[in-house]
C-alpha positions as CSV (number, residue, x, y, z in Angstrom):
1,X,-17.4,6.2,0.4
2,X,-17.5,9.1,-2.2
3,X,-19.3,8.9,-6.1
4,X,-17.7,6.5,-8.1
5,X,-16.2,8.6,-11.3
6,X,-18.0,7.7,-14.6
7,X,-15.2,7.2,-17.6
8,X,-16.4,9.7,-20.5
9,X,-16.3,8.6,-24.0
10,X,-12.5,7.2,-24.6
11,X,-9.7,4.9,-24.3
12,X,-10.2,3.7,-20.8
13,X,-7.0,1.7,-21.1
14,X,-5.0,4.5,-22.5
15,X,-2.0,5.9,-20.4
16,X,-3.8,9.7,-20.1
17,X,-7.7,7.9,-19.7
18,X,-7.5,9.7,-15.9
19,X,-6.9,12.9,-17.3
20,X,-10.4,13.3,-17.9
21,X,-11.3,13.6,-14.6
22,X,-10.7,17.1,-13.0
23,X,-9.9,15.8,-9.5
24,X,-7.4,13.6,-10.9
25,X,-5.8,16.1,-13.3
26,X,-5.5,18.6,-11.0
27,X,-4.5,16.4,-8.1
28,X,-1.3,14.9,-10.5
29,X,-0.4,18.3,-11.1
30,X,-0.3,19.4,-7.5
31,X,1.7,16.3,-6.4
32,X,4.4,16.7,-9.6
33,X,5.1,20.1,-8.2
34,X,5.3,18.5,-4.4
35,X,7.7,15.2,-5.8
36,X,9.6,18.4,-7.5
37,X,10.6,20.2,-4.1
38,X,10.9,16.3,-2.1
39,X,13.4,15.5,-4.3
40,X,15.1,18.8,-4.4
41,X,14.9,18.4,-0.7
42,X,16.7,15.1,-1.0
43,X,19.3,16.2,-2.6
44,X,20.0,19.4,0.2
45,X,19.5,16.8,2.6
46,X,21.8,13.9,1.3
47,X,24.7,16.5,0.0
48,X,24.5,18.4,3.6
49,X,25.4,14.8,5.1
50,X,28.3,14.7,3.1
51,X,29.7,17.5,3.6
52,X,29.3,17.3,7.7
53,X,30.9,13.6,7.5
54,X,32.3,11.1,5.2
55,X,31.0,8.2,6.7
56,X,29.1,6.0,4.1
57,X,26.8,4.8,6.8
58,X,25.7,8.2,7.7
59,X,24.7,9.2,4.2
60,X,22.5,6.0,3.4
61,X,20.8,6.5,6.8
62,X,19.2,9.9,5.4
63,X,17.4,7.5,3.5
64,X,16.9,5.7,6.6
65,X,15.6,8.3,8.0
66,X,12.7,8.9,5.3
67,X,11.4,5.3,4.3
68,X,11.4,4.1,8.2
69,X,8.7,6.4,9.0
70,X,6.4,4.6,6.7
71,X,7.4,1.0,7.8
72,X,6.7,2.0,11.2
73,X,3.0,3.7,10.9
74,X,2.0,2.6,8.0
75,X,-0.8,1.0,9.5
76,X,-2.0,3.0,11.7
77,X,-1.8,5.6,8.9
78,X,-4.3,3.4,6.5
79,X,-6.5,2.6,8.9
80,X,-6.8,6.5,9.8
81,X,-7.3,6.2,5.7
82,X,-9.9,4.1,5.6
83,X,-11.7,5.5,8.5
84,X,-11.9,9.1,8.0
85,X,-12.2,11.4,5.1
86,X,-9.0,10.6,2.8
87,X,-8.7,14.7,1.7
88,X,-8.6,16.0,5.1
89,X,-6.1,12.9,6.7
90,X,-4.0,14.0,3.4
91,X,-4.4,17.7,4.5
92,X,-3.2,17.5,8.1
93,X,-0.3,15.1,7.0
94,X,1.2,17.9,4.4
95,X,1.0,20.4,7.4
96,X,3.3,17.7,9.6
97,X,6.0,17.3,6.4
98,X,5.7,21.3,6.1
99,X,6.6,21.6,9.7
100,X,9.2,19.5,9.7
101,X,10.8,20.4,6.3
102,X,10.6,24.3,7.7
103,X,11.9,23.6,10.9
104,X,15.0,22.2,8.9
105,X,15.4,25.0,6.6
106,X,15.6,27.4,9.4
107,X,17.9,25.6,11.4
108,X,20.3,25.6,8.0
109,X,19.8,29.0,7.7
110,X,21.2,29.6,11.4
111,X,23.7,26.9,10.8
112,X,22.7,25.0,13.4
113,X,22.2,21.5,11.6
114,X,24.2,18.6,12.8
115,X,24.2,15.0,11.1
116,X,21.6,13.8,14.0
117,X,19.5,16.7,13.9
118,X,19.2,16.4,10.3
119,X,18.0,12.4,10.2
120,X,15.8,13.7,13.1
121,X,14.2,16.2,11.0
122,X,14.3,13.8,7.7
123,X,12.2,11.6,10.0
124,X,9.9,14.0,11.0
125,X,8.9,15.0,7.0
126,X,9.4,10.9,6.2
127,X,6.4,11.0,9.5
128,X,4.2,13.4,7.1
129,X,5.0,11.2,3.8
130,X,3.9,8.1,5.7
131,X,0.4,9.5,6.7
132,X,-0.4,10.6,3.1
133,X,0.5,8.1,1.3
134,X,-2.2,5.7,2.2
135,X,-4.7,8.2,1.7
136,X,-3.6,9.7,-1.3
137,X,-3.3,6.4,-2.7
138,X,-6.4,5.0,-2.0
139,X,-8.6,8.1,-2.8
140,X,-7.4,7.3,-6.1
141,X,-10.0,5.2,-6.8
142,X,-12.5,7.7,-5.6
143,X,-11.1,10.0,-8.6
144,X,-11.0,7.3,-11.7
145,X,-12.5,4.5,-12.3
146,X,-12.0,1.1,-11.6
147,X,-10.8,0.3,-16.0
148,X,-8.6,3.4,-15.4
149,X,-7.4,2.9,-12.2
150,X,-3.6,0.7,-13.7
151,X,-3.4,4.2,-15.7
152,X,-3.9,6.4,-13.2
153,X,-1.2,4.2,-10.8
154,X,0.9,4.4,-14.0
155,X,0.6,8.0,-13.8
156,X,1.4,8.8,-10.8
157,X,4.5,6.9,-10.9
158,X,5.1,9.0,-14.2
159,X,4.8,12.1,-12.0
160,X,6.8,11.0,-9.0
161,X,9.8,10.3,-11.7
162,X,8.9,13.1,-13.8
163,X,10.2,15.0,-10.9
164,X,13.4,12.8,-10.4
165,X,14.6,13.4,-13.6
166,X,14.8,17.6,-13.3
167,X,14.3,17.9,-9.5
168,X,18.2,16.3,-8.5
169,X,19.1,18.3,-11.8
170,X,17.6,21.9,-10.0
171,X,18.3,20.4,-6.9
172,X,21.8,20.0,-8.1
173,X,22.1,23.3,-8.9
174,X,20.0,24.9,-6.1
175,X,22.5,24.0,-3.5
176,X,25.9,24.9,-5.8
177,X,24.6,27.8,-6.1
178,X,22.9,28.7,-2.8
179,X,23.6,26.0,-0.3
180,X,21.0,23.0,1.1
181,X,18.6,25.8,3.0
182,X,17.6,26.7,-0.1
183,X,16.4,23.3,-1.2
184,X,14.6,22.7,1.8
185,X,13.1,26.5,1.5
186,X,11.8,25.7,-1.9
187,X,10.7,22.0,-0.9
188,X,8.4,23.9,1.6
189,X,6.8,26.4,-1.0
190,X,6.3,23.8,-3.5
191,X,4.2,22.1,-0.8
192,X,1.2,25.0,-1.2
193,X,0.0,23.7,-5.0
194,X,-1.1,20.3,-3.6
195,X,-2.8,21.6,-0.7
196,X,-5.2,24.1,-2.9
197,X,-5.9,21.2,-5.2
198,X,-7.1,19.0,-2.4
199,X,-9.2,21.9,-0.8
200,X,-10.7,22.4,-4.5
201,X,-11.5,18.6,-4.5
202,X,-15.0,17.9,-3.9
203,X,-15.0,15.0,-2.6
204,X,-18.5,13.6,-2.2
205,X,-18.6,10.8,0.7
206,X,-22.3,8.7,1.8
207,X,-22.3,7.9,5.3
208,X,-22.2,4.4,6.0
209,X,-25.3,3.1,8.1
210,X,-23.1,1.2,10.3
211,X,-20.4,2.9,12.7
212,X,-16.7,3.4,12.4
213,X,-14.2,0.8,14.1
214,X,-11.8,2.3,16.7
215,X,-8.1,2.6,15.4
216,X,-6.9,-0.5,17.2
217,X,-10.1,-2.2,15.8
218,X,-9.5,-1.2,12.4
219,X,-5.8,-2.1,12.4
220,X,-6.4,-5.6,13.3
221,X,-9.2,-5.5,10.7
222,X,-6.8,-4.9,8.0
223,X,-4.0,-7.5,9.3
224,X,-6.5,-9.8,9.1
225,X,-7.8,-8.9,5.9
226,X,-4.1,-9.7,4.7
227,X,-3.0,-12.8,6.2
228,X,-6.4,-14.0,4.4
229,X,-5.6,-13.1,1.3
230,X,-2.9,-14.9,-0.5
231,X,-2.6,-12.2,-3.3
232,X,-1.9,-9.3,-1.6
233,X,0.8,-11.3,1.3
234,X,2.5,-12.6,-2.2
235,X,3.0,-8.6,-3.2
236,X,4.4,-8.2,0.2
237,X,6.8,-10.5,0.5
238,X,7.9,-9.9,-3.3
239,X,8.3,-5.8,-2.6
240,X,10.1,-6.4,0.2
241,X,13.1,-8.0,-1.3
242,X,12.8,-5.9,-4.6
243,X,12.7,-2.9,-1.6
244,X,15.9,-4.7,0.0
245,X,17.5,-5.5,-3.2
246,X,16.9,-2.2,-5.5
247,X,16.9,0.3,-2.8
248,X,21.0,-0.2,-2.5
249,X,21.5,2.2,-6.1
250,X,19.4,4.8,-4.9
251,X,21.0,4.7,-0.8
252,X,24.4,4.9,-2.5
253,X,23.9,7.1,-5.2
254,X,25.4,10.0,-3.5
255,X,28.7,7.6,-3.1
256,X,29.1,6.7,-6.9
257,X,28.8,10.4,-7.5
258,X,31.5,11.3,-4.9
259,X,33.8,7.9,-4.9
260,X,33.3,5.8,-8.0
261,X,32.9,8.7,-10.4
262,X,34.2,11.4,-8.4
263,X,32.2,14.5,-8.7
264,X,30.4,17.1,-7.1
265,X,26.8,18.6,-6.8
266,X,26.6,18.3,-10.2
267,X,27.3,15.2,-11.1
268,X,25.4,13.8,-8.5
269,X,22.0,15.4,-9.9
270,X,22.5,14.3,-12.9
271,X,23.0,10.5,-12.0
272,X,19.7,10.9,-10.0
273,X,18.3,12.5,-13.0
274,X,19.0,9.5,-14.9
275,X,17.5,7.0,-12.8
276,X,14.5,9.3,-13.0
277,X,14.5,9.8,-16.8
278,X,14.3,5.9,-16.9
279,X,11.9,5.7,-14.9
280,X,9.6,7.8,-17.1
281,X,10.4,5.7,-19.9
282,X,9.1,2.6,-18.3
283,X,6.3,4.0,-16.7
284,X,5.2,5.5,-19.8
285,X,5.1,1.7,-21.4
286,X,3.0,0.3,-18.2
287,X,0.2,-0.4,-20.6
288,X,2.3,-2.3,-23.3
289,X,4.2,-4.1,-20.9
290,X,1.0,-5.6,-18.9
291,X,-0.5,-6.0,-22.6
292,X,2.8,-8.4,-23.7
293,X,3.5,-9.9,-20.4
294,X,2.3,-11.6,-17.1
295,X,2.7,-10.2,-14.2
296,X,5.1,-12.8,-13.0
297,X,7.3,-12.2,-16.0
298,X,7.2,-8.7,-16.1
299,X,8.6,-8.7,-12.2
300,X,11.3,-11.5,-13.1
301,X,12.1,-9.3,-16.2
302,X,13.0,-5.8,-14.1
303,X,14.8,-7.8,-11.3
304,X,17.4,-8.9,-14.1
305,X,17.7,-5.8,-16.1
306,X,18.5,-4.3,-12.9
307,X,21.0,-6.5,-11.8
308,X,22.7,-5.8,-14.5
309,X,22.6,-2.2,-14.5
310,X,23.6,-2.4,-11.0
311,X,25.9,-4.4,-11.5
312,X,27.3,-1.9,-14.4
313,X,27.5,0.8,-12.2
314,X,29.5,-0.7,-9.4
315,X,32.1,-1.4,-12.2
316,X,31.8,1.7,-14.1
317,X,34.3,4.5,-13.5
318,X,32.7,7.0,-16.4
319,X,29.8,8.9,-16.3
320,X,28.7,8.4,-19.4
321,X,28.3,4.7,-19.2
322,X,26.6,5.4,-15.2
323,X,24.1,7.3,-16.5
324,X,22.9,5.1,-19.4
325,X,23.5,2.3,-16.5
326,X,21.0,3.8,-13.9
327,X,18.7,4.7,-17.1
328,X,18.1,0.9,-17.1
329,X,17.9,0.4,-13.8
330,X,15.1,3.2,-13.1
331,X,12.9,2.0,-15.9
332,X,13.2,-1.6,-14.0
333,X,12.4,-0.2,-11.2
334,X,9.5,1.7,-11.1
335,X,7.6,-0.7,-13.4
336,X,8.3,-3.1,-10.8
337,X,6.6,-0.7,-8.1
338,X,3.6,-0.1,-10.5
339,X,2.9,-3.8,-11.0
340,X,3.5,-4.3,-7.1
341,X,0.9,-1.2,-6.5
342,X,-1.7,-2.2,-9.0
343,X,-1.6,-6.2,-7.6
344,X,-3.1,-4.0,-4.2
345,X,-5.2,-1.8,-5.4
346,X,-7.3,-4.4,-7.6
347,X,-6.6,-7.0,-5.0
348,X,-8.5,-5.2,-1.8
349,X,-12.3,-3.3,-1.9
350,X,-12.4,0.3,-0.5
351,X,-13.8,-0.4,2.6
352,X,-9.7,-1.7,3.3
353,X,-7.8,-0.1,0.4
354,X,-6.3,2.1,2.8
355,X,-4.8,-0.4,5.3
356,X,-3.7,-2.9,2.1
357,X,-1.9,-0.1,0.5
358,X,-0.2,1.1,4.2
359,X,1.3,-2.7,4.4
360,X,2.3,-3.0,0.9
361,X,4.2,1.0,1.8
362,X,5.4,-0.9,4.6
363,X,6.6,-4.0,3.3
364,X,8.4,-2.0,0.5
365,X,10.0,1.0,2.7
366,X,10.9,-1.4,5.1
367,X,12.9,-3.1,2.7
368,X,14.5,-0.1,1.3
369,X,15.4,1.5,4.8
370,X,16.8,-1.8,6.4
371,X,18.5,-2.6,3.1
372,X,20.2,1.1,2.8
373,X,21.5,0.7,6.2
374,X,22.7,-3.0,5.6
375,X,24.0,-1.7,1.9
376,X,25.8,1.6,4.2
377,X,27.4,-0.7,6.7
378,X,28.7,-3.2,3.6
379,X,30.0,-0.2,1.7
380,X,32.3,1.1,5.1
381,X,33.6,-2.5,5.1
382,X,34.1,-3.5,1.6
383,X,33.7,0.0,-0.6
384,X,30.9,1.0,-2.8
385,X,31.8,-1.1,-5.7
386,X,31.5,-4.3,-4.0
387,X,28.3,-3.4,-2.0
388,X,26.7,-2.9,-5.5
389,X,28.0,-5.9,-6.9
390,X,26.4,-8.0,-4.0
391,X,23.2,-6.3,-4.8
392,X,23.2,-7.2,-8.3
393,X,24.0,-10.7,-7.9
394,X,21.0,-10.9,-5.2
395,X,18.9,-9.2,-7.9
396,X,19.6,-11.7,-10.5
397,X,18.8,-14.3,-8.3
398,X,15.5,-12.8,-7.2
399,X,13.2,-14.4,-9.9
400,X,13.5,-17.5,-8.1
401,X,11.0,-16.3,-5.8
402,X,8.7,-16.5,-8.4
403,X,8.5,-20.1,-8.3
404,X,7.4,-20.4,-4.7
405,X,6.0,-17.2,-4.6
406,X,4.3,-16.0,-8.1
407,X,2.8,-12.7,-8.8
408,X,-1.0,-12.8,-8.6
409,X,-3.0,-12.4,-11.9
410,X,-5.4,-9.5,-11.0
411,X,-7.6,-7.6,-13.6
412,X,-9.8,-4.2,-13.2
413,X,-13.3,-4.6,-11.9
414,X,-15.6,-3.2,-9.6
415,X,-15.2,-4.9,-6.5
416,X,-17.2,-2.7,-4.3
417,X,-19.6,-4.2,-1.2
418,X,-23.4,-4.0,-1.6
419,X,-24.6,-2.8,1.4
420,X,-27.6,-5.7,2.9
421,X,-30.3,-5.6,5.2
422,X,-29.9,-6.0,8.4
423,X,-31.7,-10.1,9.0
424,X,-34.4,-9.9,11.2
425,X,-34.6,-10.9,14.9
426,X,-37.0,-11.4,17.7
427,X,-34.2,-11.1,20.5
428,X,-33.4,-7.8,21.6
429,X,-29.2,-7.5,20.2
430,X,-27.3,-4.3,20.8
431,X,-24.0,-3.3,18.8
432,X,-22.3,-4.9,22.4
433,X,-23.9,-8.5,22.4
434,X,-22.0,-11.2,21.0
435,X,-20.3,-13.2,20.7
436,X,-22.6,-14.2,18.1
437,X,-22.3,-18.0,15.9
438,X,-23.5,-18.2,12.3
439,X,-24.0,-21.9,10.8
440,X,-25.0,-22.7,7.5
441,X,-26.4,-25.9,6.6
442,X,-25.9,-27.2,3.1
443,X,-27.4,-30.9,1.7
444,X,-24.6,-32.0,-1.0
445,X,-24.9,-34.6,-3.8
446,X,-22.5,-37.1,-2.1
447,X,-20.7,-37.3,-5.9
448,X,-20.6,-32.8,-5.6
449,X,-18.5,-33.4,-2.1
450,X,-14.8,-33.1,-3.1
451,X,-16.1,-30.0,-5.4
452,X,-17.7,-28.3,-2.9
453,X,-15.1,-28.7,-0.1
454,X,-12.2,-27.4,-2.2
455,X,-15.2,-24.5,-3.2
456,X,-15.3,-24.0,0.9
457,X,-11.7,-23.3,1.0
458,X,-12.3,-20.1,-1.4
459,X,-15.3,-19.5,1.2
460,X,-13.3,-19.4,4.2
461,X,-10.6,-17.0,3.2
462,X,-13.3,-14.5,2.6
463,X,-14.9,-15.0,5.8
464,X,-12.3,-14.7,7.8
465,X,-10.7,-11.9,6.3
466,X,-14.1,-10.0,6.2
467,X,-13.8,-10.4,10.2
468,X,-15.0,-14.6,11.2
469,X,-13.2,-16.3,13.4
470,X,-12.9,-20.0,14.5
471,X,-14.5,-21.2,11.3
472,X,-14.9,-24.5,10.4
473,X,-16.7,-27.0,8.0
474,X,-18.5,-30.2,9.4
475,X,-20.0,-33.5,7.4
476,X,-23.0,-35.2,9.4
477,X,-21.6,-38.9,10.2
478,X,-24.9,-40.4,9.9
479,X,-26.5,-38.1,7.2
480,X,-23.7,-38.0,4.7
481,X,-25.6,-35.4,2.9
482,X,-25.3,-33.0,5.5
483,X,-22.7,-30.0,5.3
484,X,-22.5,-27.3,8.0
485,X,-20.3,-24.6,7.8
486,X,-20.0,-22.8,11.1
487,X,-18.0,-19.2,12.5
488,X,-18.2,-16.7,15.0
489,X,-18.0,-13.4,14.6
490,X,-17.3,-11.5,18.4
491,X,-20.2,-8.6,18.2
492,X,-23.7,-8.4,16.4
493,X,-22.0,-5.5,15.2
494,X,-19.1,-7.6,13.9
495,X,-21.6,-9.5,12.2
496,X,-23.7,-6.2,10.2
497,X,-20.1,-5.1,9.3
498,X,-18.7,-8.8,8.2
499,X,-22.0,-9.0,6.2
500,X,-21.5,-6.2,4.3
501,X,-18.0,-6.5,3.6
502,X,-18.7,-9.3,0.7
503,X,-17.6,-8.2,-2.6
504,X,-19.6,-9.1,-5.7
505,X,-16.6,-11.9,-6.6
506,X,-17.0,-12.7,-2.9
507,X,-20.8,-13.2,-3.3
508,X,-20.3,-15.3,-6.1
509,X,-18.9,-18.0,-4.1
510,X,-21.8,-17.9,-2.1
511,X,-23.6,-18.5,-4.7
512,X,-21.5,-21.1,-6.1
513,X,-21.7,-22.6,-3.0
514,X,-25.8,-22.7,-2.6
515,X,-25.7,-24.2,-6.3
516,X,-24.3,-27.1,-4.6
517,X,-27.3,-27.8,-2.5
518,X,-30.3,-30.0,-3.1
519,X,-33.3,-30.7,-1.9
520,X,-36.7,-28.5,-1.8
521,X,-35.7,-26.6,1.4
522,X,-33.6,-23.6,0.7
523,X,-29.7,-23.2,2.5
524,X,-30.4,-22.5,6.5
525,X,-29.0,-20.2,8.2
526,X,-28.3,-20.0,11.6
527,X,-27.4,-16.9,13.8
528,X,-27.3,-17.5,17.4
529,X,-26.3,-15.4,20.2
530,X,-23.6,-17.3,22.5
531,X,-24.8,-17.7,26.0
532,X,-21.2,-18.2,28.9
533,X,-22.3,-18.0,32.4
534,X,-23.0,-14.7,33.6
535,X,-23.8,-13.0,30.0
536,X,-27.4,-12.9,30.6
537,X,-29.7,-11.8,33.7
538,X,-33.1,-13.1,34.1
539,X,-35.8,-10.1,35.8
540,X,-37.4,-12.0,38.6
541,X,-40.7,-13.5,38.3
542,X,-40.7,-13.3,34.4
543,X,-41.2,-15.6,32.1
544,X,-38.8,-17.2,29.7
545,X,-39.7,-14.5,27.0
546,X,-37.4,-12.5,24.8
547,X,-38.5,-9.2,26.0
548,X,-37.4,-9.6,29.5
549,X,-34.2,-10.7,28.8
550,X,-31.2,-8.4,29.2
551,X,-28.4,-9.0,27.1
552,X,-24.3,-7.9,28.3
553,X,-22.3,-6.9,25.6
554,X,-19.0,-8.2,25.4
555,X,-16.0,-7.0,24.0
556,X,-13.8,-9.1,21.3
């Protein structure tokens, strides 16, 4: 965990508030110049499919090629976040993209590319996308803070679309003039800025007391952090259909260009250079927009003015009209990702920022990669024009979701864990030993027990996605007064970790809960060590003490 960044003297909820901080400033810099040669790269790449075949379903696998990546390691990749320092992971995940994006450019140069090849290589760079992303989004944090952190998610979405307003435009005329090697040659030297701005970050990090989980460990730490926490699984589920849904205009871009509107190079930059110009436009009103509306109606207010730009689009036959089309449609769109990335980042503490942010990446690539193959397949069978039109009617409908499923209402704060000590114990415990049983005994006003039970629902989320299992909540049948909340956690080590995971919100319900209780005895606590057959060995001729006992460890 690194120095949390003190806010100088200033509007922390203005759009530039992070540009105060050097890391940050710097850091936005270096990835506008990065965004600036991906999308140029996009552009080589998606134009190079097109000319090597004029099969729809080949050119929206390119994207394909670079979202499946992240679905597919995203979580390894934030648990490899969350675990290890987030500069160097971002580091050696620029040097995989740059391998891969070089290894393209000279097989272009030798003319050696072939359609496969070229997905295999987009896969390879869409490999090194997938690794930073988690940590590059999570050390965010780390560089603002917490009041400036919807700003600084703003802003990066600025600088992503900054560059897809120009970069298709250069990109456009990059590979007119000189042919797709060129774009992925200049994609590969516009990688260098970002790296010397991470090796000038000084990024200060405190040792935790308590040891890192392995990778599998951590990964099914952060799963479980998710399926207990309703906020973040509703983002999920909603980015994946707005992933689905709104990644058909940007698969088939390349198609209006050539079929709808039928241009070149040219035109086909400058359509992408309108969805990006949008986009700048709506991320640039991210604070007004959260200011005027809800989450839940901002969301069901970009999947309509998409649909309809979408929709606009497919029927649209002039440039003119196209462009101010996908205008609309970008502006929708990445306000929709900024609200979807700021509902994680204010939803999850540090300590699994990384691993929240990898499944929301994954939830939301996934969509767009399996939706740009489904939207490629509908557009050999039916024709550009009607795939687009099935995607904006799907968008239109989309906001229904939001009655089942609504957008959580998050707001900045410091949700960071305070570190506690360790409770003290006569029996000799080492990390290993477990599986180890917590109970918590709680007297209740009988006319308090409906309040408190629905309080213990709150109370069980957070233990169980700070690492309990099997927990449950019991009422004595004869002392009606009695509460005991019980769960296991599989190691002593478990335990520590579980124990300190708590946020201050969390920490409140505990306290909440312990309000509860009566009586001149304070809430007791349990912790006992389980005891199955063949866990424990006895020295001979010793007595029942807890020094001579020798503990196994067992594994979860």
């Amino acid at each position: 965990m690194s120095d949390k960044p003190k806010l100088p003297t200033g509007n922390a909820d203005g759009i530039t508030a992070p540009f105060q901080h050097a890391a940050f400033r710097r850091i936005w810099l270096a990835s506008l110049l990065s965004n600036l040669g991906a999308l140029i790269r996009g552009v080589g790449a998606a134009w190079a499919m097109t000319q090597m075949t004029s099969t729809a379903e080949m050119v929206a696998l390119v994207q394909t090629a670079l979202m499946l990546p992240v679905m597919l390691i995203s979580m390894p990749a934030g648990a490899i976040a969350d675990m290890y320092d987030r500069r160097m992971v971002m580091l050696f995940s620029l040097g995989v993209s740059f391998t891969g994006v070089t290894a393209l450019t000279t097989l272009a140069w030798l003319d050696l590319t072939t359609p496969n090849l070229l997905l295999a290589l987009c896969f390879v760079v869409g490999s090194g996308v997938a690794l930073t992303d988690p940590a590059w989004q999570s050390s965010v944090s780390e560089q603002v803070p917490s009041e400036a952190l919807p700003a600084a998610v703003a802003l990066n979405g600025i600088s992503y679309n900054i560059a897809r307003s120009v970069g298709p435009v250069i990109g456009g005329i990059v590979v007119a003039a000189a042919g797709a090697v060129a774009a992925f040659a200049l994609n590969a030297l516009l990688y260098l800025p970002l790296v010397i701005a991470l090796l000038l970050w000084k990024r200060v990090s405190e040792p935790s007391r308590l040891p890192p989980e392995s990778l599998h460990r951590a990964m099914v730490s952060g799963i479980r952090y998710i399926i207990h926490s309703p906020a973040i699984k509703i983002v999920l589920i909603r980015s994946m259909f707005m992933g689905v849904f709104g990644g058909a205009i940007l698969a088939l871009i390349p198609l209006v260009a050539r079929d709808l509107l039928h241009g070149g190079a040219e035109i086909y930059g400058i359509m992408l250079a309108s969805f990006g110009l949008g986009a700048v436009i709506g991320a640039l009103k991210m604070t007004e927009i959260r200011k005027r509306l809800s989450g839940e109606a901002a969301i069901r207010a970009c999947a309509v003015s998409m649909g309809g730009a979408v929709a606009a689009v497919a029927l649209s036959r002039e440039p003119v009209l196209t462009a101010v089309a996908l205008v609309v449609a970008g502006a929708a769109w990445i306000v929709a990702w900024v609200l979807f990335s700021i509902g994680v980042q204010l939803s999850a503490p540090r300590w699994v920022a990384g691993r929240s942010l990898a499944a929301y990446q994954a939830a939301s690539s996934g969509g767009i990669a399996i939706g740009s193959w489904g939207w490629g397949h509908l557009t050999d069978s039916a024709g550009v024009g009607v795939a687009l039109l099935f995607a904006a009617v799907a968008l239109l409908v989309s906001p229904l979701l939001g009655f089942r499923l609504p957008m959580p209402r998050v707001n900045a704060q410091d949700e960071e864990p305070t570190m506690l000590e360790d409770p003290s114990v006569r029996l000799a415990l080492t990390e290993r030993s477990g599986p180890l049983v917590v109970e918590i005994e709680y007297r209740i006003a009988r006319q308090n027990a409906r309040s408190f039970h629905t309080l213990m629902q709150d109370i069980q989320l957070f233990r169980q996605r700070n690492g309990a299992y099997g927990w449950s909540l019991a009422r004595d049948i004869s002392d009606l007064e009695l509460w005991t909340e019980r769960y296991h956690c599989p190691t002593w080590l478990d335990y520590l970790r579980q124990r300190n995971r708590a946020t201050q919100s969390e920490r409140a319900l505990d306290g909440q809960a312990s309000a509860f209780h009566i009586g001149h005895e304070p809430v007791r606590v349990r912790r006992m060590l389980e005891r199955p057959f063949g866990s424990v060995r006895w020295k001979e001729a010793a007595p029942d003490d807890v020094a001579d006992e020798q503990l196994r460890g067992t594994d979860s």
